[in-house]
LOGU-710630 format. One record per residue: residue in one letter; x, y, z of N, C-alpha, C in turn. Coordinates in Angstrom, 1 decimal, padded with zeros to 4 digits, always signed. Each point is the difference from the previous one (the first is absolute). Layout:
# LOGU-710630
pt residuo:A n_X:X n_Y:Y n_Z:Z ca_X:X ca_Y:Y ca_Z:Z c_X:X c_Y:Y c_Z:Z
...
# end
This chain:
# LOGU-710630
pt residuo:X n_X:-000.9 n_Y:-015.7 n_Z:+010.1 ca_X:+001.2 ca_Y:+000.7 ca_Z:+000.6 c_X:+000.2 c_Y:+001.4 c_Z:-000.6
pt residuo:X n_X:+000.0 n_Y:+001.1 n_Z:+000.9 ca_X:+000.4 ca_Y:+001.1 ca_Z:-000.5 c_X:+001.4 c_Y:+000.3 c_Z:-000.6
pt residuo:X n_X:+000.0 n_Y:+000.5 n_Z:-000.8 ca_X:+000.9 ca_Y:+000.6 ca_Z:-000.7 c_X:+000.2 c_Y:+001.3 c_Z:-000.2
pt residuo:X n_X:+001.4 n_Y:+000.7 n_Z:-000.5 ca_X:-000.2 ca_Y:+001.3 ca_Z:-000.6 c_X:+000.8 c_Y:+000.3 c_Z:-000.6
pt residuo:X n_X:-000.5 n_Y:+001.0 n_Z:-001.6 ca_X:+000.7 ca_Y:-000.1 ca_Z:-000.8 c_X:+000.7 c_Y:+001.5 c_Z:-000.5
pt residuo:X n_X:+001.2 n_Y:+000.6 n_Z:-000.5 ca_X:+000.1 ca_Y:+001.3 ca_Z:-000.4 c_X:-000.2 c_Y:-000.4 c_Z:-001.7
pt residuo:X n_X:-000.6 n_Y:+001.0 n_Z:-000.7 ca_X:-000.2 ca_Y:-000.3 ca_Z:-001.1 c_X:+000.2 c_Y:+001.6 c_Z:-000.8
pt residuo:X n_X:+000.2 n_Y:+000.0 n_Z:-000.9 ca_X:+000.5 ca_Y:+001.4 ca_Z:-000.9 c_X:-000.5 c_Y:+000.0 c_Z:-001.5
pt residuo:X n_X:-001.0 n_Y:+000.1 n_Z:-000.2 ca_X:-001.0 ca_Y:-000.1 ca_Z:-001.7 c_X:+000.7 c_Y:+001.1 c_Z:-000.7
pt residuo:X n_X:+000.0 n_Y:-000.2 n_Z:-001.0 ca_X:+000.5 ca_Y:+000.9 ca_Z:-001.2 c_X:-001.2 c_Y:+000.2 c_Z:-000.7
pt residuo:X n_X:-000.1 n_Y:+000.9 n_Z:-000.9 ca_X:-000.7 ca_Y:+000.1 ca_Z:-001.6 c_X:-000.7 c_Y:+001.3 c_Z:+000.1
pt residuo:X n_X:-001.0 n_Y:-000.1 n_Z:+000.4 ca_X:-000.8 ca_Y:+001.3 ca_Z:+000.1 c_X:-001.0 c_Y:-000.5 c_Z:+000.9
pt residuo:X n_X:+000.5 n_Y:+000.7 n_Z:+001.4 ca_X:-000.4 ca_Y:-000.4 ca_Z:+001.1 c_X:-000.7 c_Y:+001.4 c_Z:+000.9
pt residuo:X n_X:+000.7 n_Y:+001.0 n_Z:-001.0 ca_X:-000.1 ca_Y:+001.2 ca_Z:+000.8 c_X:-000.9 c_Y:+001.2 c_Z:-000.6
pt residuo:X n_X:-001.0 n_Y:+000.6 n_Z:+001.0 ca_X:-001.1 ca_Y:+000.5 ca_Z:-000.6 c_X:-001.1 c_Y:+000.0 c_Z:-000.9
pt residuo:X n_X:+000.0 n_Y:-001.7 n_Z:+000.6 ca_X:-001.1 ca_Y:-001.0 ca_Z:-000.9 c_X:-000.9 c_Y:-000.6 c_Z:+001.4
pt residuo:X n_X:+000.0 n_Y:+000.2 n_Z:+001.0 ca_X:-000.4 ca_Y:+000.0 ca_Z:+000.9 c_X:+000.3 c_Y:-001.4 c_Z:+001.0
pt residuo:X n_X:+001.7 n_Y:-000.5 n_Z:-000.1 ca_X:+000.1 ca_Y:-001.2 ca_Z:+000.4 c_X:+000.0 c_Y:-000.3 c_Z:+001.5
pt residuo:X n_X:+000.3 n_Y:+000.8 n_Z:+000.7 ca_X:+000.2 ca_Y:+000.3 ca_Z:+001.5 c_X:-001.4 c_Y:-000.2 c_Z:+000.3
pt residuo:X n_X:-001.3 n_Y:+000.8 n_Z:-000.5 ca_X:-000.9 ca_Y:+000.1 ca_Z:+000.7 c_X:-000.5 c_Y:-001.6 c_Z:-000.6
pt residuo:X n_X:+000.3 n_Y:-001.1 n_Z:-001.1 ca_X:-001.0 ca_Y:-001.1 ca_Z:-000.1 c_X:+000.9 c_Y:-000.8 c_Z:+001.0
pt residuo:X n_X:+001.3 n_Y:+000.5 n_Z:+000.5 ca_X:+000.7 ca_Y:-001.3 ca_Z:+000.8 c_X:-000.6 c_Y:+000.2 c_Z:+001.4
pt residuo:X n_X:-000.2 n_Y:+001.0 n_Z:+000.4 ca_X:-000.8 ca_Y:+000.2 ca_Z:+001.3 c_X:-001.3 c_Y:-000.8 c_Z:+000.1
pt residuo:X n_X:-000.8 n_Y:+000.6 n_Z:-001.0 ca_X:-001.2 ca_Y:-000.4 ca_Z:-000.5 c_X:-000.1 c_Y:-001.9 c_Z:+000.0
pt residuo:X n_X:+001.0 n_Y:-000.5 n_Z:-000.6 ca_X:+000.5 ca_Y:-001.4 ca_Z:-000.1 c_X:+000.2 c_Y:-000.8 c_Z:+000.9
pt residuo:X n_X:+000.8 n_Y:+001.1 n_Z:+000.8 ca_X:+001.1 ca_Y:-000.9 ca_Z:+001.0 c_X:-000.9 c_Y:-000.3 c_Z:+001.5
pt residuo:X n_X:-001.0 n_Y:+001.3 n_Z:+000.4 ca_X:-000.3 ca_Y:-000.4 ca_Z:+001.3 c_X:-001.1 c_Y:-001.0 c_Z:+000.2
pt residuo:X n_X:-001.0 n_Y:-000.3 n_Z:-001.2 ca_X:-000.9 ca_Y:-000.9 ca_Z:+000.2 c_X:+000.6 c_Y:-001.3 c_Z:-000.5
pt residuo:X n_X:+001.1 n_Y:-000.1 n_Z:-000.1 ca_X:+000.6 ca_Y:-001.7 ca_Z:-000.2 c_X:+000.8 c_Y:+000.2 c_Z:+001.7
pt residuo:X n_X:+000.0 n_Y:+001.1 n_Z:+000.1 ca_X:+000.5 ca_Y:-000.4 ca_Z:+001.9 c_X:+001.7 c_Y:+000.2 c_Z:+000.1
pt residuo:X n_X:+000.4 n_Y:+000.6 n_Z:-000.8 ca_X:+001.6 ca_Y:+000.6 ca_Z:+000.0 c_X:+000.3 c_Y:+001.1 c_Z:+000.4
pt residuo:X n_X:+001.3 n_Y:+000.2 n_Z:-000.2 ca_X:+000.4 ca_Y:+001.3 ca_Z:+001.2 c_X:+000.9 c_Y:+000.2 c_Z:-000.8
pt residuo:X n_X:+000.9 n_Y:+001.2 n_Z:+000.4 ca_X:+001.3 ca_Y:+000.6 ca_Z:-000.6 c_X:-000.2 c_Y:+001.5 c_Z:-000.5
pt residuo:X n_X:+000.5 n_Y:+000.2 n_Z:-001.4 ca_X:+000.0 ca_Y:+001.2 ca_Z:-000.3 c_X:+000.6 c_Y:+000.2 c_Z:-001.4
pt residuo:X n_X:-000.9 n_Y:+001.0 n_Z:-000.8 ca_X:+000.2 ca_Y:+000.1 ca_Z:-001.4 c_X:+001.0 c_Y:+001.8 c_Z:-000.5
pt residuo:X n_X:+000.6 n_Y:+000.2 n_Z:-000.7 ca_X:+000.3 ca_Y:+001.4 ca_Z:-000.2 c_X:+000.9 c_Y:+000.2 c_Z:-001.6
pt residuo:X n_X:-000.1 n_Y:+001.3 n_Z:-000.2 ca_X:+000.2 ca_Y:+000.1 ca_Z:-001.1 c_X:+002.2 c_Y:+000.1 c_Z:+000.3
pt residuo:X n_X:+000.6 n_Y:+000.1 n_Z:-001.4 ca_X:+001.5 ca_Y:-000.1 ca_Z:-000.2 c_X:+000.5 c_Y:+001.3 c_Z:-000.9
pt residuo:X n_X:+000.9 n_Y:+000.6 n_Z:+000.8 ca_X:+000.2 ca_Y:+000.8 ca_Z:-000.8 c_X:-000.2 c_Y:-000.2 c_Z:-001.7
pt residuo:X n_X:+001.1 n_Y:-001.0 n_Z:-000.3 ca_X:-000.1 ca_Y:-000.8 ca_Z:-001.2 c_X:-000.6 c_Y:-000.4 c_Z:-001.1
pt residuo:X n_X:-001.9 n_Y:+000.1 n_Z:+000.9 ca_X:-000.7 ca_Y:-000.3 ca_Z:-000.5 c_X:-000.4 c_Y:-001.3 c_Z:+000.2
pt residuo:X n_X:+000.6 n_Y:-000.9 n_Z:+000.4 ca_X:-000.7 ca_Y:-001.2 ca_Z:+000.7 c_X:-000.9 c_Y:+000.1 c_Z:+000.9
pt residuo:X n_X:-000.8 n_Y:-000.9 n_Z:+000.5 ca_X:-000.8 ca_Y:+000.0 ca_Z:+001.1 c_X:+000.8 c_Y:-001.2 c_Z:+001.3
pt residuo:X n_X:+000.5 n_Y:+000.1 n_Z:+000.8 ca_X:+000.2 ca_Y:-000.8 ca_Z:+001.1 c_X:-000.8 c_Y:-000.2 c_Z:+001.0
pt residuo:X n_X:-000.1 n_Y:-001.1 n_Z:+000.7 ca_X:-001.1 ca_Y:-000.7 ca_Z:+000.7 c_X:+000.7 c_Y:-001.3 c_Z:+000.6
pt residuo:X n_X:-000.5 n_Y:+000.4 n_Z:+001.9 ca_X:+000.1 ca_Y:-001.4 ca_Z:+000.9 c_X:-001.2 c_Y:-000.6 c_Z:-000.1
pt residuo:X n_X:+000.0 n_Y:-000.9 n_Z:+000.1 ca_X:-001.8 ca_Y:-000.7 ca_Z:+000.2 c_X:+000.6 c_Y:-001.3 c_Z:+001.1
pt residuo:X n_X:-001.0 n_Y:-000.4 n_Z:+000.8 ca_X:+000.2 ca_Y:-001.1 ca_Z:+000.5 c_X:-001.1 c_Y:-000.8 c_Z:+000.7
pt residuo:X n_X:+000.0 n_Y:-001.3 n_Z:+000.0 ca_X:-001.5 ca_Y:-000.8 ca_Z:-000.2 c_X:+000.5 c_Y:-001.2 c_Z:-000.8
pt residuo:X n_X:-001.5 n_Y:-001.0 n_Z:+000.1 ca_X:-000.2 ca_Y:-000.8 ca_Z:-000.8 c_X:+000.9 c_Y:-000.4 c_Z:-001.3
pt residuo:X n_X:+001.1 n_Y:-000.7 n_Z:-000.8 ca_X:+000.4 ca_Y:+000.1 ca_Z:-000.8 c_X:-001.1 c_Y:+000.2 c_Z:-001.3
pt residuo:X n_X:-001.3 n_Y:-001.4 n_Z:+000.0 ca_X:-000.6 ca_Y:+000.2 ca_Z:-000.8 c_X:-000.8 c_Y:+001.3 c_Z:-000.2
pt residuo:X n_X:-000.2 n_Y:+000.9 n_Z:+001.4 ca_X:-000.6 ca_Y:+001.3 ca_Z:-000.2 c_X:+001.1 c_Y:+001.2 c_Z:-000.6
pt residuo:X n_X:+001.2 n_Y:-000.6 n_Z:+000.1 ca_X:+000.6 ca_Y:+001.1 ca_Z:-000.4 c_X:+000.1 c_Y:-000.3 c_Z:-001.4
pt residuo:X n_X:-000.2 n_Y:-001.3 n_Z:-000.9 ca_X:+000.2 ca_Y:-000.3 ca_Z:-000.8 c_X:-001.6 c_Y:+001.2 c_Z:-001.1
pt residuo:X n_X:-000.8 n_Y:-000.5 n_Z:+001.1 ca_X:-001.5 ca_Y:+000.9 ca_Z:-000.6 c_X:+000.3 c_Y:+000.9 c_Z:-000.2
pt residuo:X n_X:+000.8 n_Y:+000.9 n_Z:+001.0 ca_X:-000.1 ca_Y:+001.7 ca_Z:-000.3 c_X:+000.7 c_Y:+000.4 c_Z:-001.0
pt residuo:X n_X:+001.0 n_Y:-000.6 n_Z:-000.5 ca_X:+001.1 ca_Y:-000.3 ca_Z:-001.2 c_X:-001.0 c_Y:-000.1 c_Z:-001.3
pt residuo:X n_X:-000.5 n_Y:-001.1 n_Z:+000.3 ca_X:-001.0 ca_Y:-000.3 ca_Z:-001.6 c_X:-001.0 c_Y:+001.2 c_Z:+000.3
pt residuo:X n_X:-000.4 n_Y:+000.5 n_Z:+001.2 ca_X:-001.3 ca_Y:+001.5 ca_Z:-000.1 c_X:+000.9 c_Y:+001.0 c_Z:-000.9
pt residuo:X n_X:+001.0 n_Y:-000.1 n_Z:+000.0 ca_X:+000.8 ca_Y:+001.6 ca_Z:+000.0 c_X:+000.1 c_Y:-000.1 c_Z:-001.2
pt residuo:X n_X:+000.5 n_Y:-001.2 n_Z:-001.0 ca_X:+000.5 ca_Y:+000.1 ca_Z:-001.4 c_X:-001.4 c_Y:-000.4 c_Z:-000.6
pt residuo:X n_X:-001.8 n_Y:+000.4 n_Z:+000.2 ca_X:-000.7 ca_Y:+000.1 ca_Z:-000.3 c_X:-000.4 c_Y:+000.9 c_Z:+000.1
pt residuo:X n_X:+000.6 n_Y:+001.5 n_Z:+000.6 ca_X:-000.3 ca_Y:+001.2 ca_Z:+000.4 c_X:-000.6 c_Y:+001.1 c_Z:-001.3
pt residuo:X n_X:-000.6 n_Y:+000.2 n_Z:+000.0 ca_X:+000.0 ca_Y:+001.3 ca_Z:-001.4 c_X:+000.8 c_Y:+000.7 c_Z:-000.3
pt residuo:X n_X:+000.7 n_Y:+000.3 n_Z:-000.7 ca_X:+001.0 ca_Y:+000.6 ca_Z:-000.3 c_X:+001.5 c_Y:+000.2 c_Z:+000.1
pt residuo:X n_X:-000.2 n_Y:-001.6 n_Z:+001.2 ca_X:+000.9 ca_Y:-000.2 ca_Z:+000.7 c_X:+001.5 c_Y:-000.6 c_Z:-001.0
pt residuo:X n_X:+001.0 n_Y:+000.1 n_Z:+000.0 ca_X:+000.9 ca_Y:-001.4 ca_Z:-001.1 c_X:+001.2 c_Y:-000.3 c_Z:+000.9
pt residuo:X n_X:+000.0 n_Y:-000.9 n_Z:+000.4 ca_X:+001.3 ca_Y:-000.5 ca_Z:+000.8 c_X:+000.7 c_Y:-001.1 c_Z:-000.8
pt residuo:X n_X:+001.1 n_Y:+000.9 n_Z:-000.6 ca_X:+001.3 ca_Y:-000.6 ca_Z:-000.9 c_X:+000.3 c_Y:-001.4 c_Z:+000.7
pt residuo:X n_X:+000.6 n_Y:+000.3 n_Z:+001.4 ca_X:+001.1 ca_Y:-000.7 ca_Z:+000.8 c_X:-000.5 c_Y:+000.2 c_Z:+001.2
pt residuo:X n_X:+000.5 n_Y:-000.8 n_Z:+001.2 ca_X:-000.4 ca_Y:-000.1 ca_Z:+001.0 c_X:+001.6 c_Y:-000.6 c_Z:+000.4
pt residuo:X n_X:+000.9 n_Y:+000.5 n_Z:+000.8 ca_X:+000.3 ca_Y:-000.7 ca_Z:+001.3 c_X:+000.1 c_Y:+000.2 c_Z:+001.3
pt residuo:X n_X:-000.4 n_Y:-001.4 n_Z:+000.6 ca_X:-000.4 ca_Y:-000.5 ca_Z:+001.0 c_X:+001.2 c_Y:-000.9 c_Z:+000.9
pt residuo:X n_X:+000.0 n_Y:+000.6 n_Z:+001.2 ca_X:+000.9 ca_Y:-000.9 ca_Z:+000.8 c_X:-000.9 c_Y:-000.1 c_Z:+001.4
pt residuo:X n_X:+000.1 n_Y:-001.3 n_Z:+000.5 ca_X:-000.5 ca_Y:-000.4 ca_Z:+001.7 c_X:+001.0 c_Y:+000.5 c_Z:+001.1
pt residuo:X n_X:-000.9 n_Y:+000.6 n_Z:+000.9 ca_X:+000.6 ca_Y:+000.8 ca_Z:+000.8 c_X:-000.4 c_Y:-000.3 c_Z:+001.4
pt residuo:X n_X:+000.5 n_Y:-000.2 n_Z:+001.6 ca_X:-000.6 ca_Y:-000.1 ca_Z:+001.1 c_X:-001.5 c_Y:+000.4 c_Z:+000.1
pt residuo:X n_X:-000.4 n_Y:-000.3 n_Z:+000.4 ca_X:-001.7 ca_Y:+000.2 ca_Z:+000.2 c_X:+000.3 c_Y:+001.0 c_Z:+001.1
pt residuo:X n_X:-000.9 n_Y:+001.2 n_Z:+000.4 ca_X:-000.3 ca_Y:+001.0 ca_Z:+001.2 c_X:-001.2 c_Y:+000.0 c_Z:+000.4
pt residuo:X n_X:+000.3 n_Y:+000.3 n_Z:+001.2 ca_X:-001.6 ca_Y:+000.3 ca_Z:+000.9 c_X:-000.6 c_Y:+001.8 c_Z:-000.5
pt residuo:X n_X:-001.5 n_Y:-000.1 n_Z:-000.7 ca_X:-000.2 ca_Y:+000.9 ca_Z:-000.8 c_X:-001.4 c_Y:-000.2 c_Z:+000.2
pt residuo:X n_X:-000.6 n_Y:+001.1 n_Z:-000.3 ca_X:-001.9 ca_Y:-000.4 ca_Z:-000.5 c_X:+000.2 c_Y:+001.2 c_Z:-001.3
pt residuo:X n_X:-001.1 n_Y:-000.6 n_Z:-000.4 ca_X:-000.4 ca_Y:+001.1 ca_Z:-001.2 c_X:+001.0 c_Y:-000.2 c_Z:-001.0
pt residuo:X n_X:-000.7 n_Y:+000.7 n_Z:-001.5 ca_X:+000.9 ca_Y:+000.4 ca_Z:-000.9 c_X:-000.2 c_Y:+001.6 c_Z:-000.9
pt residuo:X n_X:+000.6 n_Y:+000.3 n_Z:+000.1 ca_X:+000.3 ca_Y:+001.4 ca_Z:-000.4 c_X:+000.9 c_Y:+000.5 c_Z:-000.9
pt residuo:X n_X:-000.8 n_Y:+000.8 n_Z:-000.9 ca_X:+001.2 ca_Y:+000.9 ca_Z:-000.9 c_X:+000.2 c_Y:+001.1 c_Z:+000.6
pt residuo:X n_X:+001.7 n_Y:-000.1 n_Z:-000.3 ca_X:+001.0 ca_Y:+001.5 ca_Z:+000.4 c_X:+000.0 c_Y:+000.5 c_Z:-000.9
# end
């Protein structure tokens, strides 16, 4: 059953190249949505798909080089009609 999730990583997410391994991640497990940076410094991200594939792209990211994700929250959100995934 599809799912989709909003999620918002903390730590040092930004200009470590996380956007381009979530793309990289996200479309060969077959998900969609969209990644972008926060003023703040967070990274925010819809993803939606597979729960266990969303669970993969989660464990890809916090294995990222350089990547460090403090925190993560995540809330389930309506599913949309979408293809592809893309950083803004």
């Amino acid at each position: 059953m599809k799912i989709r999730k909003h999620i918002v990583f903390y730590g040092h997410v930004q200009g470590v190249g996380f956007r381009f391994r979530a793309v990289n991640a996200a479309r060969p497990l077959g998900l969609t949505g969209w990644v972008r940076n926060q003023w703040d410094g967070s990274v925010e991200m819809e993803v939606q798909g597979e729960e266990a594939a969303i669970d993969l792209l989660i464990e890809r990211l916090h294995t990222g080089s350089f990547i460090r994700i403090d925190r993560m929250e995540a809330e389930e959100i309506a599913v949309q009609g979408e293809s592809g995934f893309y950083a803004r």
